[in-house]
Every structure is written in structure tokens, then in C-alpha cells.
MOPAC internal coordinates of N, CA, C and O (Angstrom, degrees):
PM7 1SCF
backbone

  N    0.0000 0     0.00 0     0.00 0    0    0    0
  C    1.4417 1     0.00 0     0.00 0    1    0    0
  C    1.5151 1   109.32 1     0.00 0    2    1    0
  O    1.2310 1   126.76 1   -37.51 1    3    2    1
  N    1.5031 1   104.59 1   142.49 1    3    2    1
  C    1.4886 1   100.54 1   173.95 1    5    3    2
  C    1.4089 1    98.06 1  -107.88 1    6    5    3
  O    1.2310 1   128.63 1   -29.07 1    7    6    5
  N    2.0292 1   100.99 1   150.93 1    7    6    5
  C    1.5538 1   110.28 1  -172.29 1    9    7    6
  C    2.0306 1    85.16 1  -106.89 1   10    9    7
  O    1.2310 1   123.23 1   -17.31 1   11   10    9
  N    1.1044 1   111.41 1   162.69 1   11   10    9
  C    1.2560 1   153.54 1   164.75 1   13   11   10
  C    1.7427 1   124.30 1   -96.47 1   14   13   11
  O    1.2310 1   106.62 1   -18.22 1   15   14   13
  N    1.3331 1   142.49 1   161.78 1   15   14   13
  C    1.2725 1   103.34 1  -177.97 1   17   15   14
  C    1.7276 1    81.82 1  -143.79 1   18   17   15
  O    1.2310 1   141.72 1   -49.91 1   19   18   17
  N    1.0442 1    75.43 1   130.09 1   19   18   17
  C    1.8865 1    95.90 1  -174.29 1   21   19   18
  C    1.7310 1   123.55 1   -30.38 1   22   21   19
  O    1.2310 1   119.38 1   178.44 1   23   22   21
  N    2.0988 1   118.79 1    -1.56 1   23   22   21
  C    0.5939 1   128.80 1   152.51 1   25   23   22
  C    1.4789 1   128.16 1   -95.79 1   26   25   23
  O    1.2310 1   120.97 1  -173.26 1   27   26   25
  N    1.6528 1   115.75 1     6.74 1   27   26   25
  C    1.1992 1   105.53 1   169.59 1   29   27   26
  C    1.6721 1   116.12 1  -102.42 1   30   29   27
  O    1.2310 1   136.05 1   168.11 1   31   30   29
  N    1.4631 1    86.54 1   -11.89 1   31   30   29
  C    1.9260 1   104.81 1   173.16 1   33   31   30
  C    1.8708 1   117.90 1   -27.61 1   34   33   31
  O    1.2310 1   127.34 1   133.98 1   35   34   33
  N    1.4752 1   103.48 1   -46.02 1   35   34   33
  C    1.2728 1   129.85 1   178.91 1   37   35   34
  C    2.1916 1    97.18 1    76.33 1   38   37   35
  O    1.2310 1   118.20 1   179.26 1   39   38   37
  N    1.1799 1   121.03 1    -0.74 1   39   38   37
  C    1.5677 1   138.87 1  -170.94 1   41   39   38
  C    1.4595 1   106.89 1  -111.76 1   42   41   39
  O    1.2310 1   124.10 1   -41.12 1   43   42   41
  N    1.3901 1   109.74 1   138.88 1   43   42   41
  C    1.1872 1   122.61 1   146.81 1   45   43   42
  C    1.6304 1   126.64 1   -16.40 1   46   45   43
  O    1.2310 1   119.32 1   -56.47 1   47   46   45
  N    1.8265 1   118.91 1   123.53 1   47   46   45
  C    1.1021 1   105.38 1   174.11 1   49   47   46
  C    1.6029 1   123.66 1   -92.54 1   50   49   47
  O    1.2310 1   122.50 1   177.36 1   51   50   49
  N    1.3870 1   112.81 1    -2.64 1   51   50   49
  C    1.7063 1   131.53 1   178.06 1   53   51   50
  C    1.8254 1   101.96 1  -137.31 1   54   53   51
  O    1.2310 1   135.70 1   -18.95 1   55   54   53
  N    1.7654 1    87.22 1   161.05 1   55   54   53
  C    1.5375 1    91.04 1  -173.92 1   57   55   54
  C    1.6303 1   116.50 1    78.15 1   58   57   55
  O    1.2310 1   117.02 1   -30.53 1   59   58   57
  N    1.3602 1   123.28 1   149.47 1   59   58   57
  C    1.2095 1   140.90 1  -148.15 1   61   59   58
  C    1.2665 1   135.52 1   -58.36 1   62   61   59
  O    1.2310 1   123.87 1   168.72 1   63   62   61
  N    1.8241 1   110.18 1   -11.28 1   63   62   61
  C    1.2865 1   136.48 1   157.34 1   65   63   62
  C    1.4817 1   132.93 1   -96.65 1   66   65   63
  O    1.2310 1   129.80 1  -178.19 1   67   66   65
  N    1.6643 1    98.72 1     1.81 1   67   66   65
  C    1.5148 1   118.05 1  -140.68 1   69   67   66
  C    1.8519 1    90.05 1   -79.14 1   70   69   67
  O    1.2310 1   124.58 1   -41.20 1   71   70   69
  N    1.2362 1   108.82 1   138.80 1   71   70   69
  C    1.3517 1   118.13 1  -170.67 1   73   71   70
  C    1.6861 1   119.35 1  -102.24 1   74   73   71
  O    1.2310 1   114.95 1   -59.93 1   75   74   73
  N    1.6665 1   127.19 1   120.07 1   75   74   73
  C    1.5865 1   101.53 1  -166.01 1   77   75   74
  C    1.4638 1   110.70 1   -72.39 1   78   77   75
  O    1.2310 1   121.49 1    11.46 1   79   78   77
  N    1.4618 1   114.75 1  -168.54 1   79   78   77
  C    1.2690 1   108.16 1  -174.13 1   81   79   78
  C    1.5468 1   115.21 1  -105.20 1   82   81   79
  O    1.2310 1   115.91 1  -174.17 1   83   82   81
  N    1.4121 1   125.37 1     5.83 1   83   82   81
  C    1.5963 1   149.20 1   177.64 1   85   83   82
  C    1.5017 1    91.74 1   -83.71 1   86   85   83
  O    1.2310 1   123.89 1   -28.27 1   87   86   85
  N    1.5213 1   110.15 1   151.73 1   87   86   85
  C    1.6627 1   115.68 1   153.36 1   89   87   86
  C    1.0781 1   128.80 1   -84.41 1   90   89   87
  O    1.2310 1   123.95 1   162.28 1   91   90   89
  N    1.4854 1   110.02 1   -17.72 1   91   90   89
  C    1.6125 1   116.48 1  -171.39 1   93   91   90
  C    1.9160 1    95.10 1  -164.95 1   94   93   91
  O    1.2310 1   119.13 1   -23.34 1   95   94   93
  N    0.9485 1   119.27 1   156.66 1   95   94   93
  C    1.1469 1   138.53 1   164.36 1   97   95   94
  C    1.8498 1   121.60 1   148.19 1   98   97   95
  O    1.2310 1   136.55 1    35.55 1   99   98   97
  N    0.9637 1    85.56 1  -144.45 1   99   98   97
  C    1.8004 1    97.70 1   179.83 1  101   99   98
  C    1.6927 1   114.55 1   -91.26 1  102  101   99
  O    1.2310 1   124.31 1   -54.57 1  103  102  101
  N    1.6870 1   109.33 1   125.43 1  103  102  101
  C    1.4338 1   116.14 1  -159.60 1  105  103  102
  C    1.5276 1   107.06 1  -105.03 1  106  105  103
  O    1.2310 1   121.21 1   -44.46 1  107  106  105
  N    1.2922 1   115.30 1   135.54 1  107  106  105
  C    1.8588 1   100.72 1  -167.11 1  109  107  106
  C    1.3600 1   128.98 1   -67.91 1  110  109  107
  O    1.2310 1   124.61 1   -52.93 1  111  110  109
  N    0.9495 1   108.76 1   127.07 1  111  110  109
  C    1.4575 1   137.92 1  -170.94 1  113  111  110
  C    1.5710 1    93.74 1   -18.93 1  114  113  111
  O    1.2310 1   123.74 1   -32.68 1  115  114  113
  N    1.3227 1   110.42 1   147.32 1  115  114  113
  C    1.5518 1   125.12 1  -169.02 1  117  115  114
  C    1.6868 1    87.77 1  -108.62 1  118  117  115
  O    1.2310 1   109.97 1   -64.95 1  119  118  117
  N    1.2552 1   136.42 1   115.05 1  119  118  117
  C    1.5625 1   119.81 1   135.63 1  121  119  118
  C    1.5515 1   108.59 1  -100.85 1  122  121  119
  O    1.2310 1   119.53 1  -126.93 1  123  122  121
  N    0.7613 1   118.50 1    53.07 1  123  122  121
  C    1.7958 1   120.83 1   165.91 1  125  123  122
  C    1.3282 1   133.47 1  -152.68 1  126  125  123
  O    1.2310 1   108.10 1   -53.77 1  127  126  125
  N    0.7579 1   139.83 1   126.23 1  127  126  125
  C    1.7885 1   110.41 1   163.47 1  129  127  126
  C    1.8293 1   115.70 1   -20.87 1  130  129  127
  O    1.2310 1   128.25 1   -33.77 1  131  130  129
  N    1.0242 1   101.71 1   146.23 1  131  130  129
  C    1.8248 1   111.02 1   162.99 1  133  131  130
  C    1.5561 1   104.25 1   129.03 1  134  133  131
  O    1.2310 1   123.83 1    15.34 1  135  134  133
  N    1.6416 1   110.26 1  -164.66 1  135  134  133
  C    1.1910 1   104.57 1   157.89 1  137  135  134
  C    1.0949 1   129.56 1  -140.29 1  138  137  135
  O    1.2310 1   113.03 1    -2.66 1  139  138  137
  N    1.5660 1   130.78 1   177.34 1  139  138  137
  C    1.4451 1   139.45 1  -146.59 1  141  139  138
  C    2.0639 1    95.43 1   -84.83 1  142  141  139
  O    1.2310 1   125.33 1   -25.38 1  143  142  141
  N    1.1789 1   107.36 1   154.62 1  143  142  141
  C    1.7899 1   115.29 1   146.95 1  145  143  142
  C    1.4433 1   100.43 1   -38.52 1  146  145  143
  O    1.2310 1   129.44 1   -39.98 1  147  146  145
  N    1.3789 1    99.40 1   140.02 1  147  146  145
  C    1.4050 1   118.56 1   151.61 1  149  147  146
  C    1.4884 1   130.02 1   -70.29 1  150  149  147
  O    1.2310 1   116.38 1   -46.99 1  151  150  149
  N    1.1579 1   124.49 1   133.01 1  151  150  149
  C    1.3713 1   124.43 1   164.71 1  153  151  150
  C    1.7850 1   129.12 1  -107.19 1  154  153  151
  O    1.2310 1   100.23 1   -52.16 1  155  154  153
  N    1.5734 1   153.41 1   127.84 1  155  154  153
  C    0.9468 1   156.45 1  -150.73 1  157  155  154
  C    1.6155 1    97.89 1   -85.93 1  158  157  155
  O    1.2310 1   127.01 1   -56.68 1  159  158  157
  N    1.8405 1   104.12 1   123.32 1  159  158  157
  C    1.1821 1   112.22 1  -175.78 1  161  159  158
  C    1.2718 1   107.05 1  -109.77 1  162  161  159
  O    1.2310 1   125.67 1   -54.11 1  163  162  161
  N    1.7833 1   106.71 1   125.89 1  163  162  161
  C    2.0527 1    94.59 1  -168.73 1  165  163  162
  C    1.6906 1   110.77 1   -66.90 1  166  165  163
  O    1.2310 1   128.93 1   170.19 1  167  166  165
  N    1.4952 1   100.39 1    -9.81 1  167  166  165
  C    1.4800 1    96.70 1  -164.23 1  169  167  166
  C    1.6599 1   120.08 1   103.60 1  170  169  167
  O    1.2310 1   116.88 1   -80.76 1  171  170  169
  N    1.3002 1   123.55 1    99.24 1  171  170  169
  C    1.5213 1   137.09 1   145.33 1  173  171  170
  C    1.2608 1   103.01 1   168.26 1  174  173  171
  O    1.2310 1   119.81 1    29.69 1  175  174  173
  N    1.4158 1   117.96 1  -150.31 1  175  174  173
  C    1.3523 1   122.40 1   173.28 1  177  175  174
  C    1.5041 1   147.65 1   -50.19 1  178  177  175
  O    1.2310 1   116.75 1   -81.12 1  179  178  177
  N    1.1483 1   123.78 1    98.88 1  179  178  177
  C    1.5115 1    90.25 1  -172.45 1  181  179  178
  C    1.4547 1   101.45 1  -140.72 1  182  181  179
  O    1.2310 1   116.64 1    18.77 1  183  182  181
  N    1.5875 1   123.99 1  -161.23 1  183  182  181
  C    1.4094 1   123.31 1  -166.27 1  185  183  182
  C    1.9695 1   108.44 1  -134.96 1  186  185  183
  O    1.2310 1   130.63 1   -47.55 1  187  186  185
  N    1.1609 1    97.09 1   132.45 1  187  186  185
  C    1.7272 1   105.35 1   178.45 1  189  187  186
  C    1.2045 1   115.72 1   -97.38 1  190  189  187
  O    1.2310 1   123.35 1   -77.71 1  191  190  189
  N    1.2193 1   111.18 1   102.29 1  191  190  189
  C    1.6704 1    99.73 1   166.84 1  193  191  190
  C    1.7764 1   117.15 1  -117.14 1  194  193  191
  O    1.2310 1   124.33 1   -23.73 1  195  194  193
  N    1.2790 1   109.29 1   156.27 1  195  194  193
  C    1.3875 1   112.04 1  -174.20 1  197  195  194
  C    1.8468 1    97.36 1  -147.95 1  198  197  195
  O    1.2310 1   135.21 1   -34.48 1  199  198  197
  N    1.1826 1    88.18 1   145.52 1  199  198  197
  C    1.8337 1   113.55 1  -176.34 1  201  199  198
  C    1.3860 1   115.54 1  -134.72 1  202  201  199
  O    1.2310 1   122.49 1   -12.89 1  203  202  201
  N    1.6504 1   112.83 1   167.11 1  203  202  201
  C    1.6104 1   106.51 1   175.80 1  205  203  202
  C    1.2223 1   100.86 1   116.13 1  206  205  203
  O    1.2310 1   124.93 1     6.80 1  207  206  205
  N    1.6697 1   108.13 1  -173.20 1  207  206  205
  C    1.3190 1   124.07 1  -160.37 1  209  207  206
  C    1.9876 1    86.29 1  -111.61 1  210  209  207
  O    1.2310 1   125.39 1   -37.76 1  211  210  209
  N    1.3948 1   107.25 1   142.24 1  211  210  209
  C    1.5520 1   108.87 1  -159.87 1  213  211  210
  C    1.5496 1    98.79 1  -101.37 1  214  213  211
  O    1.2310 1   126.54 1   139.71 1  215  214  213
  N    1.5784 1   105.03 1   -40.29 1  215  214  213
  C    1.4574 1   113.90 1   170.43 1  217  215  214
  C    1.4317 1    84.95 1    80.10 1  218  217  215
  O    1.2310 1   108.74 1  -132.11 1  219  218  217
  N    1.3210 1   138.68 1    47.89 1  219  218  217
  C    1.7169 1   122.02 1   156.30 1  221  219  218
  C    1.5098 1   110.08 1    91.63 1  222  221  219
  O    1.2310 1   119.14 1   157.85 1  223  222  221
  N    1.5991 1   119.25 1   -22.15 1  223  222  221
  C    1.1097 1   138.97 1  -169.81 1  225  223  222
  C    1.2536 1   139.36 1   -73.13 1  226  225  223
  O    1.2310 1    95.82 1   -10.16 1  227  226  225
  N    1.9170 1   160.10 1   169.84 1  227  226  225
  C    1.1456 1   124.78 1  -150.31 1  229  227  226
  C    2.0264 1    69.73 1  -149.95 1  230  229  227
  O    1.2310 1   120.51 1   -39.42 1  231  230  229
  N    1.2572 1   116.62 1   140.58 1  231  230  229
  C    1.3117 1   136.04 1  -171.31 1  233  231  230
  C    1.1328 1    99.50 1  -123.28 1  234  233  231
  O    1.2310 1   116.39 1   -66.24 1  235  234  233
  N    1.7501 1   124.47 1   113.76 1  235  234  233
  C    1.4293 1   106.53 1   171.14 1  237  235  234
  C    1.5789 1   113.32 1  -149.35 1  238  237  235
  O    1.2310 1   105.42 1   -27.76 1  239  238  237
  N    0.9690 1   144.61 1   152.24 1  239  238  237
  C    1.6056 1   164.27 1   -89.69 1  241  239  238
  C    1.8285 1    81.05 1  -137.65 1  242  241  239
  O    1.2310 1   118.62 1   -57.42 1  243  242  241
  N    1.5433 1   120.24 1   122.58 1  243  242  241
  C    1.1283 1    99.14 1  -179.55 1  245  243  242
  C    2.1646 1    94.15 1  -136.58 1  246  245  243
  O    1.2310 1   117.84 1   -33.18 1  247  246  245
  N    1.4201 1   121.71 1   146.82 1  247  246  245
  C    1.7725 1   121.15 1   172.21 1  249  247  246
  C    1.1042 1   102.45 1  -106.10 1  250  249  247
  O    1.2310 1   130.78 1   -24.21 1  251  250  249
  N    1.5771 1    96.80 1   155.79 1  251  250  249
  C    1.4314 1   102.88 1   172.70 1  253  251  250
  C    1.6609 1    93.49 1  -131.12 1  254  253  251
  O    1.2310 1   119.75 1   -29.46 1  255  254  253
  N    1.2062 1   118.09 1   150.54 1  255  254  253
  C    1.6956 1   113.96 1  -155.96 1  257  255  254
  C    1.9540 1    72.72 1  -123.43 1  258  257  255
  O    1.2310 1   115.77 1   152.87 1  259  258  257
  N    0.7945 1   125.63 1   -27.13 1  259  258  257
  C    1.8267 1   112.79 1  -166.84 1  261  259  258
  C    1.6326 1   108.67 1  -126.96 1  262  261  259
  O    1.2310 1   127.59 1  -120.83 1  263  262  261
  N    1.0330 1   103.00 1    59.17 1  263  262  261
  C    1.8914 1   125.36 1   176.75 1  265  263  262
  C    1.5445 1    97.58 1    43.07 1  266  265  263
  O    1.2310 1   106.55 1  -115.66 1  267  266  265
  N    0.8601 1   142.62 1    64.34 1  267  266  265
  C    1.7673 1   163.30 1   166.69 1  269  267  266
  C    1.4717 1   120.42 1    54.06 1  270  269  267
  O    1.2310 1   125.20 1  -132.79 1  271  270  269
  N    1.8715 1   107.61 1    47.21 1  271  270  269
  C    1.5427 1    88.94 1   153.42 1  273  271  270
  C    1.1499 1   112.70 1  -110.81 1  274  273  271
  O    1.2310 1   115.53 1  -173.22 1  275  274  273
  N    1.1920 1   126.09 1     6.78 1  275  274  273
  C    1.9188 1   131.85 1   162.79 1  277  275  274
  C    1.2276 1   108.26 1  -110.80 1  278  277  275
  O    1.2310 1   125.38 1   -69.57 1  279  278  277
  N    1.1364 1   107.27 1   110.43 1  279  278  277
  C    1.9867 1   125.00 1   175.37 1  281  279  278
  C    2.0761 1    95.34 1   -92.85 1  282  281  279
  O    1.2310 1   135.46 1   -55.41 1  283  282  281
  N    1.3063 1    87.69 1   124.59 1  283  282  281
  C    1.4769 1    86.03 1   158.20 1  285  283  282
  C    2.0348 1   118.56 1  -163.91 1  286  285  283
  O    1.2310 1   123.15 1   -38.91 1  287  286  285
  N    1.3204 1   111.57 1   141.09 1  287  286  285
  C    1.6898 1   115.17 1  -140.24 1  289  287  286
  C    1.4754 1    84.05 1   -81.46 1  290  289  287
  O    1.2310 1   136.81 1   -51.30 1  291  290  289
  N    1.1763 1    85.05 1   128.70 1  291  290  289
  C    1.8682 1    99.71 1   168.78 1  293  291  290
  C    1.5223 1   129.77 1   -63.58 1  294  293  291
  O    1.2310 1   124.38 1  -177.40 1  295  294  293
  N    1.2962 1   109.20 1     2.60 1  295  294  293
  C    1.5738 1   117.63 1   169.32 1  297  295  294
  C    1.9324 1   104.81 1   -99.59 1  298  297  295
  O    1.2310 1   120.60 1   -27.78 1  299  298  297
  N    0.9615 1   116.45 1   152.22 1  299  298  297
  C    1.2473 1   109.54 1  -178.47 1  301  299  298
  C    1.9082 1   107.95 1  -105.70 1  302  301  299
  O    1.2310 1   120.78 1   -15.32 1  303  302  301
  N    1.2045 1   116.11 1   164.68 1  303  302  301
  C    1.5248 1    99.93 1  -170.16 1  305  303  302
  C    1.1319 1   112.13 1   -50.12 1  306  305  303
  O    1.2310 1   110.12 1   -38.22 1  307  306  305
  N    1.9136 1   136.16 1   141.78 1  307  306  305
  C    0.7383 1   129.77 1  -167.27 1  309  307  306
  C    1.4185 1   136.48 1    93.69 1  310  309  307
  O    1.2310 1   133.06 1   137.55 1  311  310  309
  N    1.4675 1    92.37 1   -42.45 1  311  310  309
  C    1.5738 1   105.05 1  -167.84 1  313  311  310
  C    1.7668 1    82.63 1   -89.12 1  314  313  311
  O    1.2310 1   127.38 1   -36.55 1  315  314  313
  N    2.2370 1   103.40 1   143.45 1  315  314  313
  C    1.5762 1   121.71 1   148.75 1  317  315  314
  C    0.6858 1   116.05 1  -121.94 1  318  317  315
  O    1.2310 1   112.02 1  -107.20 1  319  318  317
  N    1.6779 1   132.65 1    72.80 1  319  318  317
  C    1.3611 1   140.86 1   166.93 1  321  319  318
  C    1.6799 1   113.17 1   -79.52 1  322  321  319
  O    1.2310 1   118.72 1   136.88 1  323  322  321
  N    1.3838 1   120.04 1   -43.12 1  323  322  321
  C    1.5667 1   138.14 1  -156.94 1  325  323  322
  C    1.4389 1    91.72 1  -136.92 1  326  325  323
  O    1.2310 1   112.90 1  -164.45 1  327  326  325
  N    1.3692 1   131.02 1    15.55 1  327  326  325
  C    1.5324 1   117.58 1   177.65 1  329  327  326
  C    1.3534 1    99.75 1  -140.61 1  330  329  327
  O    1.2310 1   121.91 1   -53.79 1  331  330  329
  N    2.0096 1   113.95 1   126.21 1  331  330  329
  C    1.0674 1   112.24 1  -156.65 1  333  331  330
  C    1.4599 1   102.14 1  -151.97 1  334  333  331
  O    1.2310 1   113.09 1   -52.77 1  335  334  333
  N    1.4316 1   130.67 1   127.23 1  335  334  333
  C    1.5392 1   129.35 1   164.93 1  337  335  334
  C    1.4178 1   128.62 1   -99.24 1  338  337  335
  O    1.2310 1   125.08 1  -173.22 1  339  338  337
  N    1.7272 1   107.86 1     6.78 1  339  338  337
  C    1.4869 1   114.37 1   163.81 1  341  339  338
  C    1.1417 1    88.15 1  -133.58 1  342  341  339
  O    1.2310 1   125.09 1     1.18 1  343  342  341
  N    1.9467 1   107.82 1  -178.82 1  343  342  341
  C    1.8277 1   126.41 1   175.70 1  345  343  342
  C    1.9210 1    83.41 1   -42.42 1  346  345  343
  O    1.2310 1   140.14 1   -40.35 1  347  346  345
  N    1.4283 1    78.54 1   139.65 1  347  346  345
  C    1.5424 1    95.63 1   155.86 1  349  347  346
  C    1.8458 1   131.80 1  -148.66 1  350  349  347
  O    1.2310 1   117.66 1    18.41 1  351  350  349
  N    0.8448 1   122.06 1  -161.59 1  351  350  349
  C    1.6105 1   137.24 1   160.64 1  353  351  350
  C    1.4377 1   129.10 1  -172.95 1  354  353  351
  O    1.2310 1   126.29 1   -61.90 1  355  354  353
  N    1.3331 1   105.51 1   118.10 1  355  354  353
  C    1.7872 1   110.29 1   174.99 1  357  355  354
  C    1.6238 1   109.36 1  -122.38 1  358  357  355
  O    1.2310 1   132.79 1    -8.70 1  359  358  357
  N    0.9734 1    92.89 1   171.30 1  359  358  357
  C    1.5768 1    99.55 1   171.57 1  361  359  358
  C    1.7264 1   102.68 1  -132.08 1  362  361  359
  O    1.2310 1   123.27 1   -22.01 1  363  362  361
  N    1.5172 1   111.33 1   157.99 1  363  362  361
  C    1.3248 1   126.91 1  -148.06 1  365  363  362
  C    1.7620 1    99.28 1  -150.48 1  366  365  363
  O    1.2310 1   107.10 1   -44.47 1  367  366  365
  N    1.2496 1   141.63 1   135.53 1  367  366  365
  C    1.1847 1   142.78 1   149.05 1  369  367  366
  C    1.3637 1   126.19 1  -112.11 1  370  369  367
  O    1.2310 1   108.61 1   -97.75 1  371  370  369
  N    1.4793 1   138.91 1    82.25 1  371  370  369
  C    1.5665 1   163.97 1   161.61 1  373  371  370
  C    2.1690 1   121.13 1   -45.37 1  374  373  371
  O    1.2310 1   135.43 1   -53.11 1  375  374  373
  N    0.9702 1    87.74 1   126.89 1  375  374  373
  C    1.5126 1    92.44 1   150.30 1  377  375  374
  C    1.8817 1   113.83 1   -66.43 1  378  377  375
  O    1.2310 1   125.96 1    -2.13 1  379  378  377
  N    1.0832 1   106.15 1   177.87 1  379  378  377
  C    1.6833 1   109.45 1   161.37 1  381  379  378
  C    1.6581 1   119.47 1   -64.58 1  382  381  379
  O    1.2310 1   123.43 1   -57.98 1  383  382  381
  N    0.9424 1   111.03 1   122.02 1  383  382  381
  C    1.7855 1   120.94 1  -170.54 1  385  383  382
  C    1.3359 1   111.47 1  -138.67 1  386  385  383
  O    1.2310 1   124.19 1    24.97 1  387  386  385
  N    1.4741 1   109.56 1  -155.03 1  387  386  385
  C    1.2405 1   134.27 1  -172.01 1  389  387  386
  C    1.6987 1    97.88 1  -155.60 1  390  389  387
  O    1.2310 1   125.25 1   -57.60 1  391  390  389
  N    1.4766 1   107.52 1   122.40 1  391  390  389
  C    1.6407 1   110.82 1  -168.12 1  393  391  390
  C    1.4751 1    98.42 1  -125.60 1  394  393  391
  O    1.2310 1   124.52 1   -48.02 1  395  394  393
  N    1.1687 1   108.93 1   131.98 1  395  394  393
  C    1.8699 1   116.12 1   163.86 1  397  395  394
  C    1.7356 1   116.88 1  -129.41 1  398  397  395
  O    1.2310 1   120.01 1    15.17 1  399  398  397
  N    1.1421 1   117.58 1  -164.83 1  399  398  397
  C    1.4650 1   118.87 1   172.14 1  401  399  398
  C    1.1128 1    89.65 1  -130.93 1  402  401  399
  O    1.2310 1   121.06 1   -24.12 1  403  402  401
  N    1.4809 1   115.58 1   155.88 1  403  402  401
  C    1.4357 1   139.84 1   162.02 1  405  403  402
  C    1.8202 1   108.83 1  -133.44 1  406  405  403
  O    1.2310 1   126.27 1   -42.79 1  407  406  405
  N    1.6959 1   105.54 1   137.21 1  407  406  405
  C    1.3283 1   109.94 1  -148.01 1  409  407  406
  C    2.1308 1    72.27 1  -135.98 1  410  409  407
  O    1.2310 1   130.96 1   -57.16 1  411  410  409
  N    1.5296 1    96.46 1   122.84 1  411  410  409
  C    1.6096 1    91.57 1   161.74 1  413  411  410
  C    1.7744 1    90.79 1  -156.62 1  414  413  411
  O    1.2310 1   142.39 1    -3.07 1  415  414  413
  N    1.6242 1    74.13 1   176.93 1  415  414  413
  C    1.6771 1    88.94 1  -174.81 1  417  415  414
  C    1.6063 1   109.82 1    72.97 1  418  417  415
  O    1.2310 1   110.76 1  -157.58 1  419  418  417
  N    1.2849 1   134.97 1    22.42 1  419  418  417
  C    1.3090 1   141.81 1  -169.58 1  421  419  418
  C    1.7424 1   106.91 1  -108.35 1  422  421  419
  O    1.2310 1   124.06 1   -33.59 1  423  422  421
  N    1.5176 1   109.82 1   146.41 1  423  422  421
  C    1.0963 1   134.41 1   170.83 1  425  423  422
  C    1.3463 1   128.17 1  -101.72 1  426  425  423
  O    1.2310 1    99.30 1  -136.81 1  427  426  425
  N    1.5872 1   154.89 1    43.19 1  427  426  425
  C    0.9431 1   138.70 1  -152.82 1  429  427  426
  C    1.6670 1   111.76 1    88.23 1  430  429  427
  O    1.2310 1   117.36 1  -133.79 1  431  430  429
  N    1.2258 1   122.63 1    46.21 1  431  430  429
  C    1.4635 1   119.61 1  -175.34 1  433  431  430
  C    1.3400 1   103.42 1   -97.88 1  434  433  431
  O    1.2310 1   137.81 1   -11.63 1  435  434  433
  N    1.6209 1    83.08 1   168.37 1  435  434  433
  C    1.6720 1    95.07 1   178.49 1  437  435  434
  C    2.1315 1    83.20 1  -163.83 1  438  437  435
  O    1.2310 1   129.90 1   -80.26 1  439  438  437
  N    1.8529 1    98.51 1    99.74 1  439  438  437
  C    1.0149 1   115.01 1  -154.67 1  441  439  438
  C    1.6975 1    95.20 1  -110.81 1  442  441  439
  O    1.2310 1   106.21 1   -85.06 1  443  442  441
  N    1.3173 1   143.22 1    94.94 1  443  442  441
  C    1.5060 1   135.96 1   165.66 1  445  443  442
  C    1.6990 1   108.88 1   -68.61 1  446  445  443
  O    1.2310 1   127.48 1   -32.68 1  447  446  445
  N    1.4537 1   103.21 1   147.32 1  447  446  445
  C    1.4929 1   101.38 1   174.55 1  449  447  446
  C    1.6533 1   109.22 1  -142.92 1  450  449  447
  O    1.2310 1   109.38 1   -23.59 1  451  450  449
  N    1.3783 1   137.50 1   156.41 1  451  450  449
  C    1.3475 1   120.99 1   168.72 1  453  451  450
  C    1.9278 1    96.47 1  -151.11 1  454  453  451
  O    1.2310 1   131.07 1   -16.59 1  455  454  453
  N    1.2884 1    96.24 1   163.41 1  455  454  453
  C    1.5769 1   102.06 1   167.28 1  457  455  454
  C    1.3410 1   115.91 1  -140.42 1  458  457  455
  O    1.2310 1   127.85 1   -46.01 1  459  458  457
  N    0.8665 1   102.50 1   133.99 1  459  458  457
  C    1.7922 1   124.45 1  -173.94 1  461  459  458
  C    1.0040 1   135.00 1  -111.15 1  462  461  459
  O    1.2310 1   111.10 1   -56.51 1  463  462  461
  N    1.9117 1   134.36 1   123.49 1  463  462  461
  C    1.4242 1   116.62 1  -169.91 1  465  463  462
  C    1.4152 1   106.88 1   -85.23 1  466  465  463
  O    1.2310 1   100.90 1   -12.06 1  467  466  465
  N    1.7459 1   152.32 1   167.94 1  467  466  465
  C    0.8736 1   121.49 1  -168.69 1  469  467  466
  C    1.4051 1   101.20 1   -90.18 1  470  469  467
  O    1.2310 1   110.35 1     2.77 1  471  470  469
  N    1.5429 1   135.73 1  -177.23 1  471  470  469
  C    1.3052 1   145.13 1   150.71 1  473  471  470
  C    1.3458 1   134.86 1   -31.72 1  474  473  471
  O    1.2310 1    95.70 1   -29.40 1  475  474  473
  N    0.5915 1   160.27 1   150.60 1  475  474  473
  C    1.7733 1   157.26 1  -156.92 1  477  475  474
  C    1.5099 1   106.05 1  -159.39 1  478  477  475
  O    1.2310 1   120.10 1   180.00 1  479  478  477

């Protein structure tokens, strides 16, 4: 994985747009409804996985194409590639973004998530 350093983010490092300073990895654990920090996606293929107790709840893979004031879920209606209410894994292929999870409909969760480019 390549890191970024929270001054090239050009974003907020706290608060609701606030961007982490990794390009890809593991996003902190959700116990609530809402959603995770964003992380900077260089763009191509990669893989979503999410684990844990769901609590009733729907976990899903969300881009932001304009450094995070447009959220929009990376599955298209219909599509469960990146949208998941048990352990899962999808794979996803992106332009350059801004990626988070969004966890609703949950009871008491404790939701892990990570994203991965594949191997080369």
C-alpha cells in the first residue's frame, strides 16, 4: 500500500469530510450507525471486505468523486458487490476518489472493514 501524508490530502484531518492519511487499508471499526473517515483511492481495482457482528445492519462501500461533498454507494441499484449484511468480500474497480463505509440499520455493531489493491 501506498501512504499519502495528510498534507498532501489538501482535506480536513477531523470532522465529517476529514480524510485518513493511508490510501487504502483498514477503516475504524464502526460500532454505530454512520460512517467511517475517508481514505484517498489512487484508482483501479481493488477488493472490500467487511467482518463482525452486523447487528441487523447493511455495511456498504461508499465514493466520493469531489473530495467528500457527494457520497455515492458503489453498488448500483441492485447490484451486491460492496454491499453486505454478513462477513463478506467484493471487488470494485474506481477512478481516483475518496472511499468510506456506511453502516445503517444496525443494532449494537461492531462492523471491521478494509480495502485492498490486488497483488501484482
Amino acid at each position: 500500500m501506498t501512504d499519502i501524508s495528510k498534507a498532501d490530502t489538501g482535506r480536513p484531518t477531523s470532522g465529517p469530510n476529514a480524510v485518513s492519511s493511508q490510501a487504502s487499508g483498514v477503516f475504524a471499526a464502526l460500532a454505530a450507525n454512520g460512517s467511517t473517515a475517508a481514505v484517498r483511492w489512487f484508482g483501479g481495482a481493488g477488493s472490500f471486505m467487511v467482518w463482525g457482528t452486523f447487528g441487523g445492519g447493511t455495511a456498504k462501500l461508499q465514493m466520493s468523486p469531489d473530495a467528500g461533498v457527494t457520497w455515492i454507494d458503489v453498488d448500483r441499484a441492485g447490484d451486491t458487490y460492496v454491499t453486505f449484511t454478513q462477513n463478506g468480500e467484493g471487488g470494485f474497480d474506481l477512478g481516483p476518489c475518496l472511499l468510506r463505509v456506511t453502516l445503517s440499520g444496525a443494532t449494537a455493531p461492531t462492523v471491521n472493514a478494509r480495502v485492498t489493491t490486488p497483488r501484482r
